[in-house]
N, C-alpha and C positions, 0 to 999 in steps of 0.2 A: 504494500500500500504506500502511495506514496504523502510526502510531507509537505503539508501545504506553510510554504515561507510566508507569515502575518506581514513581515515588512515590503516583500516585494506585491502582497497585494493592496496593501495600502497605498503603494507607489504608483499601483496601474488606477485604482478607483478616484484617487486625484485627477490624472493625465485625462482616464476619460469625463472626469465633472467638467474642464479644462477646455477639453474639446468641444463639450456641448453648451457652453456658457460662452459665447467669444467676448462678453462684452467684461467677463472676470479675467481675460489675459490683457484687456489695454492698461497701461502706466501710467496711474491716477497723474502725475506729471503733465500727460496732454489731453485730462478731461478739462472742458475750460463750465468753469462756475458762473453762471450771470452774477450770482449774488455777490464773489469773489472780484468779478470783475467790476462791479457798479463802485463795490467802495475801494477800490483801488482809481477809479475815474472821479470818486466823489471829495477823496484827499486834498486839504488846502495847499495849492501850489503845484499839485500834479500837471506836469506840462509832456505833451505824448513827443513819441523819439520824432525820428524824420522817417523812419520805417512805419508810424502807423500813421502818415499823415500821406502815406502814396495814395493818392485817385486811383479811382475805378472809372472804368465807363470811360465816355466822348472825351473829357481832360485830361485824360490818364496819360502819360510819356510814355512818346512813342516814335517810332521809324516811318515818315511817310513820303508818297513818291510828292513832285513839289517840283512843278516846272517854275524855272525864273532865270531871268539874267543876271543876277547878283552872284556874285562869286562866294563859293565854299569860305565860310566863317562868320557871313555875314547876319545878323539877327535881322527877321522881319518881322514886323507887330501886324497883324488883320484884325484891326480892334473892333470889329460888327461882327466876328466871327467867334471872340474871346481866343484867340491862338497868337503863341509867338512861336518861331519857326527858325531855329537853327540850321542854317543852309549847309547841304553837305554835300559832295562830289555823287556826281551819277543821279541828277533829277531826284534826289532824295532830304530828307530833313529831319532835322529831332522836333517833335511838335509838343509846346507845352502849353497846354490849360492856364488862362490868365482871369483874376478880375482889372478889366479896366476901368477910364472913367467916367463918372456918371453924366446924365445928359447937363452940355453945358462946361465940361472939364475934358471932351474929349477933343486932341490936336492929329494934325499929321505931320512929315518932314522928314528929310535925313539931317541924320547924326551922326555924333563918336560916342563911343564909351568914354570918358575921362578920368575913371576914379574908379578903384574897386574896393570895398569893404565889410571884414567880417565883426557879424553879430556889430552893425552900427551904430551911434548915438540916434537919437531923432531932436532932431532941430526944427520944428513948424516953421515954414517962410512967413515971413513979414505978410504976405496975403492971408494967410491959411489963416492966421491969428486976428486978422481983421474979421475974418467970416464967421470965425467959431472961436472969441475973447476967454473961452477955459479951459481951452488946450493947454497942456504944461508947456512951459518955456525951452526947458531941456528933459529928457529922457533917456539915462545911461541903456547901454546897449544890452539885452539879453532876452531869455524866452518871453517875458511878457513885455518886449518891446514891439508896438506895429508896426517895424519894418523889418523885422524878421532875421532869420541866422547870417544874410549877406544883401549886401547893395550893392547894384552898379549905377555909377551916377550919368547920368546923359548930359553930354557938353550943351550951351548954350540955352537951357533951360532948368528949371525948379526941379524936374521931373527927377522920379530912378525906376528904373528895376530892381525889385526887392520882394523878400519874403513875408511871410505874413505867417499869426498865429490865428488866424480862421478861416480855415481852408473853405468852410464853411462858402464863403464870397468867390471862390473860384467859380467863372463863367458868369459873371456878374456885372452891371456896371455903378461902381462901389468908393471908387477913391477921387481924388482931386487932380488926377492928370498921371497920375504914378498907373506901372503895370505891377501888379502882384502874382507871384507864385507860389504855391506850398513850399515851406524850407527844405523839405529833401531836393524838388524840383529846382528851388534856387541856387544851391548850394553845388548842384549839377551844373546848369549852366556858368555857374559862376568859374568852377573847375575848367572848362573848357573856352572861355573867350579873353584875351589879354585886352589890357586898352587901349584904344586905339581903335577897337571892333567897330566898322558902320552898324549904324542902325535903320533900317528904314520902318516907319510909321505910315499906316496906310488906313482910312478911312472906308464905308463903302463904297462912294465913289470913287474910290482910287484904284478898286481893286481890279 
C-alpha cells in the first residue's frame, strides 16, 4: 500500500486553488484602490509627475505627416486648431496639444525663440496687471507656478511658450497671448529646440 506524502498534497491542493482563483495570483502591488488613490490626489500640495499629466486622445504627442515649407526645426502655432507643430524632415512633425489665447488675445507673425527657461519666475507684464490689479507682482518659479516646469520666450513680444499646471485648458482658448502645454509636453519641446528656433504663428486665415 502505498504512503500518501501530507506535504506534497498540501502543495498540489494550493497550486490547484491557484489555478482556479486567477485573481489570488495578481501582486496586491498592481491592484490600484480608488479609495487609495482619491486621498493620495486629495493630499495638501500633491502636485502629479509629468508622467501623469501625458494627454490622451486629439492632444496627445504625436508623429504627424505635415506638408510645409518651413525647414526641419522650425515651430509652427495653428492657433484655431489648438496644435503646435515641431517641423521635422520627411513631410513629418511632433504635434503638440496647446491652450491658446482667448478671443481678443489671439496674434499671428514670425519669430525667434530668445530665451529659454527652467521651472521660470512669472513676472505679469505691465498690461496683464492693468486688466487683472490682483495678480501677484512676482511669483518664484515651481509646480504651483502658471507657467509651468519650462519657458520659451518669443522675441519681440510679451508672449512665451510654457507649461502649465492645468492641463485641464489644453485645447482651449484660455490665456493672454501665451501658448501652453502640459509640463511633460513642455519640457519635451523644450529639450529639442535651441534659441534662435523661428516660430511661425498662424491664425485661421492664415492657414
Amino acid at each position: 500500500m502505498k504512503i500518501i506524502n501530507l506535504h506534497s498534497l498540501c502543495l498540489a491542493a494550493a497550486a490547484a486553488w491557484l489555478f482556479w482563483n486567477p485573481a489570488a495570483k495578481a501582486d496586491p502591488a498592481d491592484a490600484s484602490d480608488p479609495q487609495v488613490d482619491m486621498q493620495i490626489d486629495d493630499q495638501p500640495g500633491y502636485q502629479p509627475s509629468a508622467e501623469e499629466e501625458q494627454l490622451a486622445g486629439p492632444f496627445e504627442r504625436q508623429i504627424v505627416f505635415f506638408r510645409t515649407t518651413e525647414a526641419p526645426g522650425t515651430i509652427v502655432v495653428h492657433t484655431a486648431d489648438r496644435y503646435l507643430y515641431l517641423v521635422q524632415p520627411n513631410n513629418r512633425a511632433i504635434r503638440y496639444g496647446i491652450g491658446v489665447g482667448r478671443d481678443g488675445f489671439q496674434w499671428a507673425g514670425i519669430r525667434k525663440i530668445i530665451q529659454k527657461q527652467e521651472w521660470p519666475d512669472w513676472r505679469p507684464p505691465p498690461e496683464m496687471i492693468q486688466r487683472q490689479p490682483y495678480l501677484p507682482r512676482f511669483m518664484a518659479g515651481g509646480p504651483g507656478n502658471p507657467m509651468g516646469a519650462r519657458a520659451l520666450y518669443i522675441g519681440g513680444t510679451v508672449y512665451r511658450i510654457h507649461g502649465t499646471n492645468q492641463p485641464q485648458t489644453i485645447g482651449h482658448a484660455v490665456s493672454s497671448g501665451c501658448f501652453r502645454l502640459v509640463n511633460a509636453d513642455v519640457t519635451d519641446l523644450y529639450d529639442r529646440v535651441p534659441v534662435g528656433t523661428k516660430i511661425v504663428v498662424k491664425q485661421a486665415a492664415d492657414l
